[in-house]
MARBA-3410 file (N, C-alpha, C, O; in Angstrom, 1 decimal):
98
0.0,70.2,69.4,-0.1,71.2,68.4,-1.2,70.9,67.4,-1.6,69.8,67.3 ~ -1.7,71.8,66.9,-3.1,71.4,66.6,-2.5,72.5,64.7,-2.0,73.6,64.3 ~ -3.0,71.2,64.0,-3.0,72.1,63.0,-4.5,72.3,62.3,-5.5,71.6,62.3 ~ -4.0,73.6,61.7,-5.5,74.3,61.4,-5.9,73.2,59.7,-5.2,72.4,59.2 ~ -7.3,73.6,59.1,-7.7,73.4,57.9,-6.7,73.7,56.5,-6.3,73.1,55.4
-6.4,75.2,57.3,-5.5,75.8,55.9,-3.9,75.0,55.6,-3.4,74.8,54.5 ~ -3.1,74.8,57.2,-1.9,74.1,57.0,-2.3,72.7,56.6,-1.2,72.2,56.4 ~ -3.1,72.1,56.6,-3.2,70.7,55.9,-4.0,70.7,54.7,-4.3,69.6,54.2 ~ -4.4,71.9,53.9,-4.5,72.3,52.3,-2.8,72.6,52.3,-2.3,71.6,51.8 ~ -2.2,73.3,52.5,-0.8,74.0,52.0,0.0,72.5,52.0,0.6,72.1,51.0
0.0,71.6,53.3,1.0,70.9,52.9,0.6,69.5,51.8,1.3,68.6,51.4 ~ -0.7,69.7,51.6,-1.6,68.4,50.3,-0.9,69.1,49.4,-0.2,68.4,48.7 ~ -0.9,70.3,49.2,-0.7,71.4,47.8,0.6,71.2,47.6,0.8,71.0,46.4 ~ 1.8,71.1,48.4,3.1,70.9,48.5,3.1,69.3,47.8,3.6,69.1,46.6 ~ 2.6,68.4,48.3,2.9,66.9,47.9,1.9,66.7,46.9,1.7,65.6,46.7
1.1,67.5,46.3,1.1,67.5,45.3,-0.3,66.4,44.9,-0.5,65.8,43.9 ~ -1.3,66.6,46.9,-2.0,65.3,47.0,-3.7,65.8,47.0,-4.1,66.5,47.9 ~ -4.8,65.2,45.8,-6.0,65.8,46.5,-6.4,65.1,47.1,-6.5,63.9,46.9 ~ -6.9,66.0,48.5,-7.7,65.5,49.7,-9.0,66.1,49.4,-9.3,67.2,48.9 ~ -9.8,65.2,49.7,-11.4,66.0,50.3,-11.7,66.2,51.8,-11.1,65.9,52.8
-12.9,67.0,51.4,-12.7,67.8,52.9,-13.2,67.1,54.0,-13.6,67.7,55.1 ~ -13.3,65.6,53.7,-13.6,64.3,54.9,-12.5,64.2,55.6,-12.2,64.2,56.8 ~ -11.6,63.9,54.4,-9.7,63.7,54.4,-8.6,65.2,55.3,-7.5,65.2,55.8 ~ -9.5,66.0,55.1,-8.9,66.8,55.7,-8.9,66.9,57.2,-8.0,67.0,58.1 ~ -10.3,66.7,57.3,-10.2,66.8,59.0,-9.6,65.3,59.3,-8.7,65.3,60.2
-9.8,64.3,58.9,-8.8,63.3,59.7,-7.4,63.5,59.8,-6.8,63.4,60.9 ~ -6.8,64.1,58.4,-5.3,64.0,58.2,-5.3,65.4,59.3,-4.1,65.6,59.7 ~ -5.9,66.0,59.7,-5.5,67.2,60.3,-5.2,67.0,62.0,-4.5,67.6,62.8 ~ -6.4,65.6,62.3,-6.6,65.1,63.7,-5.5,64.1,63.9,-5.1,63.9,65.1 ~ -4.9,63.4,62.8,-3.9,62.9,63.0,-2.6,63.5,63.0,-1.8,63.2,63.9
-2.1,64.3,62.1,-1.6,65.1,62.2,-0.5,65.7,63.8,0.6,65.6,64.4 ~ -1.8,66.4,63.9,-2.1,66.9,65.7,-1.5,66.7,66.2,-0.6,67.3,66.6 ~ -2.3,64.9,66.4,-2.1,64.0,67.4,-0.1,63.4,67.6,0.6,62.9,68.6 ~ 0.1,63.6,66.2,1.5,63.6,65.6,2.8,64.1,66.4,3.8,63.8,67.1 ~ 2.0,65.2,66.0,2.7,66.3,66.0,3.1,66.8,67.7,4.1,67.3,68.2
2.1,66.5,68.3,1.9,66.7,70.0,2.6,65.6,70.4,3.1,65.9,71.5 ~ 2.8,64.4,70.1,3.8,63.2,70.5,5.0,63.7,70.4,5.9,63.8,71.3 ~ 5.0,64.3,68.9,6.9,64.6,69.2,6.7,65.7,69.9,7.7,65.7,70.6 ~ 6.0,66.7,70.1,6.4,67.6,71.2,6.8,67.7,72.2,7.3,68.6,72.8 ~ 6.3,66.2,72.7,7.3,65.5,74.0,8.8,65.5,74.1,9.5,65.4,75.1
9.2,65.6,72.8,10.9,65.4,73.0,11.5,66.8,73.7,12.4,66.8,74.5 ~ 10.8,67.9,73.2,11.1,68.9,73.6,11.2,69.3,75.0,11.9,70.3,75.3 ~ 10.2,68.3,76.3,10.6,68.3,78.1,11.8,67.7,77.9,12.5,68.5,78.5 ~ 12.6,66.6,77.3,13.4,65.9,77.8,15.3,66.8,78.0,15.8,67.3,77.0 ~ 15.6,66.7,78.8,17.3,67.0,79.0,18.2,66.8,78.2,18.8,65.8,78.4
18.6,67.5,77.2,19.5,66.6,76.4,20.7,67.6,76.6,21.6,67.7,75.8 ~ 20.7,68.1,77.6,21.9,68.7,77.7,23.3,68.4,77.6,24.3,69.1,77.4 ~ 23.2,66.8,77.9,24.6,66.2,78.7,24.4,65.3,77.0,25.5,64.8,76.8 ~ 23.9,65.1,76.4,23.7,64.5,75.2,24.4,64.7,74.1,23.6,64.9,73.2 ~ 25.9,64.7,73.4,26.5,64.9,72.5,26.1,64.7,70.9,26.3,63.6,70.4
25.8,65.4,70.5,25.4,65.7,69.1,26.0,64.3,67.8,27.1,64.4,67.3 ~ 25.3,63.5,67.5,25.3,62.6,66.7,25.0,62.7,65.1,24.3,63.7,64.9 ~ 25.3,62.2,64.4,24.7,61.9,63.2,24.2,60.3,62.9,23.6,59.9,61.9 ~ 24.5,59.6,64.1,24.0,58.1,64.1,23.9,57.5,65.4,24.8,57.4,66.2 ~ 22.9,57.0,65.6,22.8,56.2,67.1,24.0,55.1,67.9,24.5,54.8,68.9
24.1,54.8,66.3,25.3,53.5,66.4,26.7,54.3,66.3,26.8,55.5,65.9 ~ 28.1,53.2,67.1,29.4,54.1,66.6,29.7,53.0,65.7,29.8,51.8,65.9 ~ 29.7,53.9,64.1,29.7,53.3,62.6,31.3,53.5,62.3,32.0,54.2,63.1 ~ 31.7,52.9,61.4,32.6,53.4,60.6,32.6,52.4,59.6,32.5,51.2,59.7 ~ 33.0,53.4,58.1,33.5,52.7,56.9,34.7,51.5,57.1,35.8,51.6,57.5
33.7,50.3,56.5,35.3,49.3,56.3,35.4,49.4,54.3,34.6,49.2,53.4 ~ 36.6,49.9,54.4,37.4,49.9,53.7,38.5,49.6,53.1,39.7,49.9,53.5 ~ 38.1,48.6,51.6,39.6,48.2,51.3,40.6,48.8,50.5,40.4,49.7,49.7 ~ 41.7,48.4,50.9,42.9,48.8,50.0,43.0,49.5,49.1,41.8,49.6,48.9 ~ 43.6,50.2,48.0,43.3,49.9,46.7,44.6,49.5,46.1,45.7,49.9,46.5
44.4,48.8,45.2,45.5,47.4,44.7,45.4,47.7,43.0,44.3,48.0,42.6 ~ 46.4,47.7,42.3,46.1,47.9,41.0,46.6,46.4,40.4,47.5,45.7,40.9 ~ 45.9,46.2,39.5,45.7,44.8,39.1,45.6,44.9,37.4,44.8,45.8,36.9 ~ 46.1,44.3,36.8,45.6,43.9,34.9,44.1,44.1,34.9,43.3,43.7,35.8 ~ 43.9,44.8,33.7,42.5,44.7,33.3,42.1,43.7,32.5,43.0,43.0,32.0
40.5,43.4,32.2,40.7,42.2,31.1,40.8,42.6,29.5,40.4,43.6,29.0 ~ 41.7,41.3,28.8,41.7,42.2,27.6,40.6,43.0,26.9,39.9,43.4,27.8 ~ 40.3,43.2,26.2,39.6,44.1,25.1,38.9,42.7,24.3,37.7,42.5,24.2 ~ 39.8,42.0,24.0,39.0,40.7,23.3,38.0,40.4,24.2,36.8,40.8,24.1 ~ 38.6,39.7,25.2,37.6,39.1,26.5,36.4,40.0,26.4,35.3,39.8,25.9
36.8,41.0,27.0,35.5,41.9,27.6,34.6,42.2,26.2,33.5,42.7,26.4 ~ 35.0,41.9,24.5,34.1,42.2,23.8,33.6,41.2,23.2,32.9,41.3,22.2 ~ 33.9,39.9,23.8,34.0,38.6,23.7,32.4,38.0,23.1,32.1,37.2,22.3 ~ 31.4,38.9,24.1,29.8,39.0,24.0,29.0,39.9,24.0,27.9,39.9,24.5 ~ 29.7,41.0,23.3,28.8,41.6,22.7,28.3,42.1,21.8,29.0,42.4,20.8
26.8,42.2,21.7,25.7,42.2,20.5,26.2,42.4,19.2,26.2,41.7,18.2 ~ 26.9,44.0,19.4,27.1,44.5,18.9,28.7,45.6,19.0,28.9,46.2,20.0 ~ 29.7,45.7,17.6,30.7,46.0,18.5,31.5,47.0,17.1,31.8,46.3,16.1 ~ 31.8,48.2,17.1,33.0,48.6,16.2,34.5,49.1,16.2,34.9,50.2,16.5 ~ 35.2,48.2,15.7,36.4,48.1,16.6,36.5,47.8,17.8,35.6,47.0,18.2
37.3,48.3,18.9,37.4,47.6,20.3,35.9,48.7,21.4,35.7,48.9,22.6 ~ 35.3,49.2,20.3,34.5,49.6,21.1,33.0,49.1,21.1,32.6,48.8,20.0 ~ 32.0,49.2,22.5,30.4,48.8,22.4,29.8,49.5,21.3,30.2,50.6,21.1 ~ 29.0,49.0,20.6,27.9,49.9,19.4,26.5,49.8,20.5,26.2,48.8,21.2 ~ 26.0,50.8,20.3,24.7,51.1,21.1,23.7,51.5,20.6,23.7,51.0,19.5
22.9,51.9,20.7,21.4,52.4,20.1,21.3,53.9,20.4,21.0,54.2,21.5 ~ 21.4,54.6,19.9,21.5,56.2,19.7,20.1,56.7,20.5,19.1,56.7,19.8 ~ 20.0,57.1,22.1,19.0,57.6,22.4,19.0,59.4,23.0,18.9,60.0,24.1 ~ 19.2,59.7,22.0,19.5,61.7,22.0,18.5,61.6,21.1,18.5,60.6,20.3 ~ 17.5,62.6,21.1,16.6,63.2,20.5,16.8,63.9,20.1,17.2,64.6,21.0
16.6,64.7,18.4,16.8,65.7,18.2,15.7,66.8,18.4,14.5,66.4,18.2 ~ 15.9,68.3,18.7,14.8,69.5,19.1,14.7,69.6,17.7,15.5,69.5,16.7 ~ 13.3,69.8,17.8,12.5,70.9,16.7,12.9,72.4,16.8,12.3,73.3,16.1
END
């Protein structure tokens, strides 16, 4: 598949990338050359081929869920900077609009 000058400005334009027009004809010859490789997949039979979302057979390991004590409020505010009452004090980063 051969792509022209203009689809390899449209898709620089899309990513947002400047090419010069040295860069064009390479990116366009490789491209191509790309592009015509995977067009090979399209002879191949995949008739008998069942529809995947992964090469591998995956599955989630997954544990339990177990309800357990949290730690107290002391502990967990045990180290920090900064604290008012049982809660974190932070640094105010909301900006106000003009």
């Amino acid at each position: 598949m051969k792509l022209s000058k203009e689809e390899v400005e449209h898709v620089a334009k899309l990513a947002r990338l400047a090419v010069s027009e040295e860069e064009k004809e390479a990116i366009s010859r490789q491209l191509s050359e790309i592009l015509t490789y995977i067009g090979k997949l399209n002879e191949l039979d995949t008739s008998k081929v069942q529809p995947t979302s992964h090469v591998l057979d995956l599955s989630n390991v997954l544990r339990d869920d177990a309800i357990w004590e949290s730690l107290p409020t002391i502990d967990v505010l045990a180290n920090a900077p900064d604290r008012v009452y049982d809660f974190f004090r932070v640094p105010k980063i909301i900006e106000e609009r003009e």
